[in-house]
N, C-alpha and C positions, 0 to 999 in steps of 0.2 A: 360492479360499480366503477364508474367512472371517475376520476382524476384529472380534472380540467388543470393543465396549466397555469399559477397565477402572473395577472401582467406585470409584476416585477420583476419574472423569471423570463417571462416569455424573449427579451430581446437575448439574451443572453444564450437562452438554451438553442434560439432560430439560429446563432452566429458559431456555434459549437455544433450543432447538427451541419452547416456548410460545411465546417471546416470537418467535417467526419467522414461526410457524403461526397466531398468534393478530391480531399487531399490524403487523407487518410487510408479510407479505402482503393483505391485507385494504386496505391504504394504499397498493397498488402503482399504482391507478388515481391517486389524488390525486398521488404521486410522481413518476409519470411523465408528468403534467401539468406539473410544475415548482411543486409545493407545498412551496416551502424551509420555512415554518414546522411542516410536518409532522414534515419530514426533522431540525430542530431539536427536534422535543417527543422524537421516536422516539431520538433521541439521548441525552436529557436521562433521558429513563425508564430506558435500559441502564445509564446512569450511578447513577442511583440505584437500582437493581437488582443492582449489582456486575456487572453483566453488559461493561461497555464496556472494548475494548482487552485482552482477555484475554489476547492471546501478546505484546503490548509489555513488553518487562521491568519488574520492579515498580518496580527506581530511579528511572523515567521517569513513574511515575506510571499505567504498567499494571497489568495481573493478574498477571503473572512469572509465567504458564502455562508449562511447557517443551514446548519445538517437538512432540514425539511425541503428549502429550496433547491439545495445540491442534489438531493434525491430526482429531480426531474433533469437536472443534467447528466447526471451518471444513465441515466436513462437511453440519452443520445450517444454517450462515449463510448455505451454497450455493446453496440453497434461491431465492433470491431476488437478483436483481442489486443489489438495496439493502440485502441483507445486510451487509457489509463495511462500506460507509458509516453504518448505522444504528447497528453494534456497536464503531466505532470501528477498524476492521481493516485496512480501505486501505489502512492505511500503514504495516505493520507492514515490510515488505522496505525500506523509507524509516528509518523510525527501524533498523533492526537495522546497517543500512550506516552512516548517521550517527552511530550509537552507537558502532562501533567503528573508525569512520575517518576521521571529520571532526574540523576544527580546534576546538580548544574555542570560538574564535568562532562557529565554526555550530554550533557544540552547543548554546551558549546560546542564538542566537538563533533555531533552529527546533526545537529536539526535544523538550522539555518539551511547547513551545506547540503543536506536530504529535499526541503522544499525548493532547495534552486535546482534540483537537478544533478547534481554533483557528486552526489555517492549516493549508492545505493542500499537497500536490506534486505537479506534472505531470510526465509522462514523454515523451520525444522518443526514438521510432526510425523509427519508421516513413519512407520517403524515396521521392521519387518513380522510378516504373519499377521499385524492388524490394519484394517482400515484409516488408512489418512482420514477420513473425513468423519471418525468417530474419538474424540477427545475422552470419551468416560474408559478408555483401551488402552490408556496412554502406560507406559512401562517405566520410560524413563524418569527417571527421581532427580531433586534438585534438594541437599540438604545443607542448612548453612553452619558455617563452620567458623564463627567467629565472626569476621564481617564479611568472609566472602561466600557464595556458593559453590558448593562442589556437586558438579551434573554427573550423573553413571550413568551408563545405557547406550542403545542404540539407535541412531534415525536412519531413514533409508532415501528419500529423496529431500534434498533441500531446496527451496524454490530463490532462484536468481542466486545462488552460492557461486558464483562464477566470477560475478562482478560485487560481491557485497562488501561493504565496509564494516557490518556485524550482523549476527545471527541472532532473531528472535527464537527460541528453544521452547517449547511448549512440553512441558512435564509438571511430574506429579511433584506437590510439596507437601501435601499431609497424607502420608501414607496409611493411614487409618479411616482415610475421611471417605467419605461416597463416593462414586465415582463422578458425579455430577459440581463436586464442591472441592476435590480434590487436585485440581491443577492448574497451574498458573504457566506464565509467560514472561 
């Protein structure tokens, strides 16, 4: 089955596809050298293109794409593993969580500055002897202890922990429970 583009998407998704096919890819070699002031200009251009952060809500200083539309963009940003990073997208499952579930302290202090570009988030599942990409495996426990949580365990790779302002921890919170229903984030 086919998935026509609708024409309210279409100008936008043709000006993101340029910018993917034109400038993006072409910069994959400098990129994947570790050329940050590249990954910085390629940024800065989405930015002043209207193009950066399209599916981030607009209060946050996104596009306020709705999710169904942004699926045909992400489509074209696919394109390229520095798509996401180029067009400001990374981090949109980071802010859309934060948006709706974090303390207004962490709202303030990363989610503006995450949709502009400005800090970044890493992510922790992966654990040694299991599958990263099997969440019902997870080892690690997150148990609360008054008002704060206390994480045990072990991760093995963190994704973007290099440059991150905080770590989303994906572990177990009801250690009784299924594996399917038992872990949060």
């Amino acid at each position: 089955m086919l998935f026509p583009v609708p024409d309210r998407v279409r100008d936008v998704r043709d000006a993101v596809h340029a910018f993917m096919t034109e400038r993006v890819e072409p910069a994959e070699p400098a990129l994947n050298a570790g050329d940050r002031e590249k990954l910085l200009k390629l940024r800065q251009e989405a930015k002043d293109e209207g193009l950066w952060a399209l599916g981030h809500p607009a209060e946050l200083g996104g596009g306020g794409m709705p999710f169904l539309d942004y699926v045909y963009i992400n489509e074209v940003q696919g394109r390229s593993e520095w798509g996401q990073l180029a067009l400001g997208t990374f981090t949109l499952q980071d802010s859309l969580m934060l948006h709706r579930y974090a303390s207004p302290r962490w709202r303030e202090r990363y989610l503006a500055p995450m949709v502009a570009g400005e800090v970044s988030p890493s992510f922790a599942m992966t654990e040694p002897a299991y599958a990263g990409s099997d969440p019902t495996q997870l080892r690690t426990r997150a148990v609360l202890d008054g008002d704060h949580w206390v994480i045990s365990g072990r991760k093995w790779f963190t994704t973007g922990a290099g440059e991150a302002a905080y770590t989303t921890v994906m572990c177990r919170t009801e250690p009784e429970g299924a594996p399917r229903t038992a872990r949060s984030a």
